[in-house]
C-alpha positions in Angstrom: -13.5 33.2 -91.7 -17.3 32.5 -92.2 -19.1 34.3 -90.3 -23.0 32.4 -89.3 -25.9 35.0 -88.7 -27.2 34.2 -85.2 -30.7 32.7 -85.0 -32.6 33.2 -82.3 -35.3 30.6 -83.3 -32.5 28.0 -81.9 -33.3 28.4 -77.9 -36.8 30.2 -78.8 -38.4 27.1 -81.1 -38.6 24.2 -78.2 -38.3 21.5 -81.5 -34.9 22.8 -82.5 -33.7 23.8 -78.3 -34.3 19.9 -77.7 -31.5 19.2 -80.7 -29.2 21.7 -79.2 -29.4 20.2 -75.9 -28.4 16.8 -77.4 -25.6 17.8 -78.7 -24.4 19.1 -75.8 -23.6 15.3 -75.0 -21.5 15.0 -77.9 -17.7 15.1 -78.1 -16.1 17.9 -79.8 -14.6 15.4 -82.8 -18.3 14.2 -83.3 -20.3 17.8 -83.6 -19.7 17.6 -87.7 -22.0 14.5 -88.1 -23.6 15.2 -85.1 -27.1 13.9 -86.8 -25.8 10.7 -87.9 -24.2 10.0 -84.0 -28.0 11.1 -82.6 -29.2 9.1 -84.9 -27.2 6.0 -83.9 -28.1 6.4 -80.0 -31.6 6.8 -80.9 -31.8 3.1 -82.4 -29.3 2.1 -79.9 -30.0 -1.1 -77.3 -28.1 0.2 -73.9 -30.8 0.3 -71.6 -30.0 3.9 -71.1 -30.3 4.9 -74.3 -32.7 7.4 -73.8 -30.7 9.2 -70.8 -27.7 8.9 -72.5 -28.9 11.2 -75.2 -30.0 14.1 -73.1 -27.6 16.3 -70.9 -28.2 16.0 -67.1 -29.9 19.3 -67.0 -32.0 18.4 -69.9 -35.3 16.2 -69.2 -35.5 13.2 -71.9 -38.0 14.4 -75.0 -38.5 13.4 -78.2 -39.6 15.3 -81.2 -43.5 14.1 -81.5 -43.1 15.0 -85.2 -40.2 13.1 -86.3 -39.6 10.8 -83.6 -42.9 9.2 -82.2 -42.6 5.9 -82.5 -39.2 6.1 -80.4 -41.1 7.5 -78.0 -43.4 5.0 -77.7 -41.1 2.5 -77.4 -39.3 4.5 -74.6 -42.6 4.8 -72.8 -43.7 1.3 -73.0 -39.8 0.2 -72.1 -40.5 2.9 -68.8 -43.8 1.2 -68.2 -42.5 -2.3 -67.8 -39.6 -1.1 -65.6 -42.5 0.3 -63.4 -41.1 3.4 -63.7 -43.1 6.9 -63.5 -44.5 7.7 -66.7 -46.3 11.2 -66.7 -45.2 13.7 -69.7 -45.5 17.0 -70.6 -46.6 17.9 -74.3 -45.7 21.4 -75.6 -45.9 23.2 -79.0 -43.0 23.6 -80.4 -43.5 27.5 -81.0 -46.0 28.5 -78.3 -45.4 30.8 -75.8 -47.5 31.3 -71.9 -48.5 27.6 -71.4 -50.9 27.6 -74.5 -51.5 24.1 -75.7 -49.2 22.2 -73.2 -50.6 19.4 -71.5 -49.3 17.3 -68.6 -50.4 13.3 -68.6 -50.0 9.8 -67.9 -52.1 8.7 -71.2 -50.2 7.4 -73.9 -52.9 7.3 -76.2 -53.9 11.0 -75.5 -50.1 11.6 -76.3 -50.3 9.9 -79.8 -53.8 11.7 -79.9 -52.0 15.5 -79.5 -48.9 14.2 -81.8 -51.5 14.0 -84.7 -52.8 17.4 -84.4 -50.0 20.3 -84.4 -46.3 19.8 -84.2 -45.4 19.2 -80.8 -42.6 17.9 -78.3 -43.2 15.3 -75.6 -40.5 15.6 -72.5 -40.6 13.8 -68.9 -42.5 15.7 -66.3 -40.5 16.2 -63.4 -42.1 14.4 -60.7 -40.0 15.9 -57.7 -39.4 19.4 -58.6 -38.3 22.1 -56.3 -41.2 23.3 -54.3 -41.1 26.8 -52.5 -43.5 27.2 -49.5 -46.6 29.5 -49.4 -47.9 30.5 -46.3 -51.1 30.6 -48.2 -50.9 27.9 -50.3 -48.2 25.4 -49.0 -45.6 24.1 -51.6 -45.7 24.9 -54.8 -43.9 25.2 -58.2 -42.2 28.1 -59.4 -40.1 29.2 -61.8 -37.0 31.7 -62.3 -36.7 34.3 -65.1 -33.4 35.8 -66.2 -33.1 38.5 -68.9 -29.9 37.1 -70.7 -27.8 38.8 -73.8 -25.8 36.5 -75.2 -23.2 38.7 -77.1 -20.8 35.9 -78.8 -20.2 32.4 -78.6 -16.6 32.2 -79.4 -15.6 33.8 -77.3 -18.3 33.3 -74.6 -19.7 36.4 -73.5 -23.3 36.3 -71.8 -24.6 39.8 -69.7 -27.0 38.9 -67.1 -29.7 41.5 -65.7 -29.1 41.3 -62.2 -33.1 41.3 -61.1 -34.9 38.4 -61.5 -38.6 37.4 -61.6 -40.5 34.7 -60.4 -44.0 33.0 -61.3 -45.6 30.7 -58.9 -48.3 28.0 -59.2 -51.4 28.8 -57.2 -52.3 25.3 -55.3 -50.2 22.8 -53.7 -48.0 20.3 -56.0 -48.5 16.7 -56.5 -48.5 13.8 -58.6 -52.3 14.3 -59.7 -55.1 16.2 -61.2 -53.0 16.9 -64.2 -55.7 19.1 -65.8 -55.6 21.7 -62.8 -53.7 24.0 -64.2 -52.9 26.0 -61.5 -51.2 23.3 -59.4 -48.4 22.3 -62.5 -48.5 25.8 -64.1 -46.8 29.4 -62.9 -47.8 31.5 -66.0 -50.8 33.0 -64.1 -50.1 36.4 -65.4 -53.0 36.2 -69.0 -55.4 34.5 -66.6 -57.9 36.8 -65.5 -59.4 34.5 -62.5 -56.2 33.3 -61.7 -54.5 34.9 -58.5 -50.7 36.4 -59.6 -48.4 36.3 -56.7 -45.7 38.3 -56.8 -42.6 38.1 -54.6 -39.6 40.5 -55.6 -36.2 38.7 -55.7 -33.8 39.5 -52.7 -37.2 38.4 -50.5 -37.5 35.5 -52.5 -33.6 34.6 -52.0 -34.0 35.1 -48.1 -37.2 32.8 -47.8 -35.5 30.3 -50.3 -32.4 30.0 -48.2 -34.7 29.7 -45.1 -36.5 27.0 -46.9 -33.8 25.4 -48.0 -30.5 26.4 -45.9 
């Protein structure tokens, strides 16, 4: 049996996570031309094309290297459905929020697509917010340290303490350049206030939140 030498750059590189997700809409009998298929839907007509290709936990993206102008065409086809259009841009390979950028624009997109490679995904426009006393709601985010031992079989070890991040001003729709309203990686910002919650407080207030 051939044994494949595991690559972590496959959920760590956000470029090659995004293909991994697709496929996760595939079929079993369709995974050996699983490129070809992807192919297909993107160029396909169904008006929900672009959904079709992404799991449900996976917000639609598109490779700005290699798949730009089906972005475009995605965005304008959202912009005369009236449909909510702001997007996040990330590097593929950068790490703590570092040349991500959260807009609206599509010609700043096309702009950042030119300069280093870079994927484009929805922003999520009603995320889960967790109350503040100080602050009100805001975003946040979950961290798991995960060992995935084998695939076949399936064998994943969870740490059983989790961490959370939180944004530092009240969420909404706007003022997509403040960072600390659409960003929780506070912790390499100086300035930047780093609240910390540990986790079973955190599950107590989440439930009472949201019970």
């Amino acid at each position: 049996q051939r044994r494949v030498r595991a690559n972590e750059n496959i959920v760590c590189c956000k470029d090659l996570l995004l293909k991994v997700a697709r496929r996760c809409t595939l079929d079993p009998s369709e995974r050996d031309n699983c490129d070809l298929i992807i192919l297909q839907k993107l160029n396909s007509s169904s008006p929900t094309w672009a959904q079709d290709l992404h799991p449900w936990w996976c917000p639609v993206g598109f490779d700005l290297v290699n798949e730009l102008p089906v972005f475009v065409r995605h965005y304008l086809e959202r912009e005369d459905a009236g449909l909510d259009n702001t997007w996040i841009i990330k590097p593929w390979n950068l790490s703590r929020g570092m040349g991500t950028y959260v807009t609206s624009n599509l010609a700043m997109i096309v702009k950042l697509a030119y300069t280093y490679p870079k994927l484009v995904q929805k922003y999520i426009e009603r995320p889960v917010l967790f109350y503040r006393g100080d602050v009100g709601r805001v975003k946040f985010d979950v961290r798991y340290v995960v060992l995935l031992r084998s695939v076949k079989p399936l064998k994943i070890y969870k740490y059983n303490v989790f961490w959370l991040r939180f944004a530092n001003k009240t969420f909404s729709l706007d003022e997509f350049d403040e960072y600390e309203k659409h960003f929780t990686v506070m912790n390499y910002k100086e300035e930047a206030e780093l609240k910390q919650i540990g986790d079973l407080e955190f599950l107590e207030m989440y439930e009472q939140q949201y019970p």
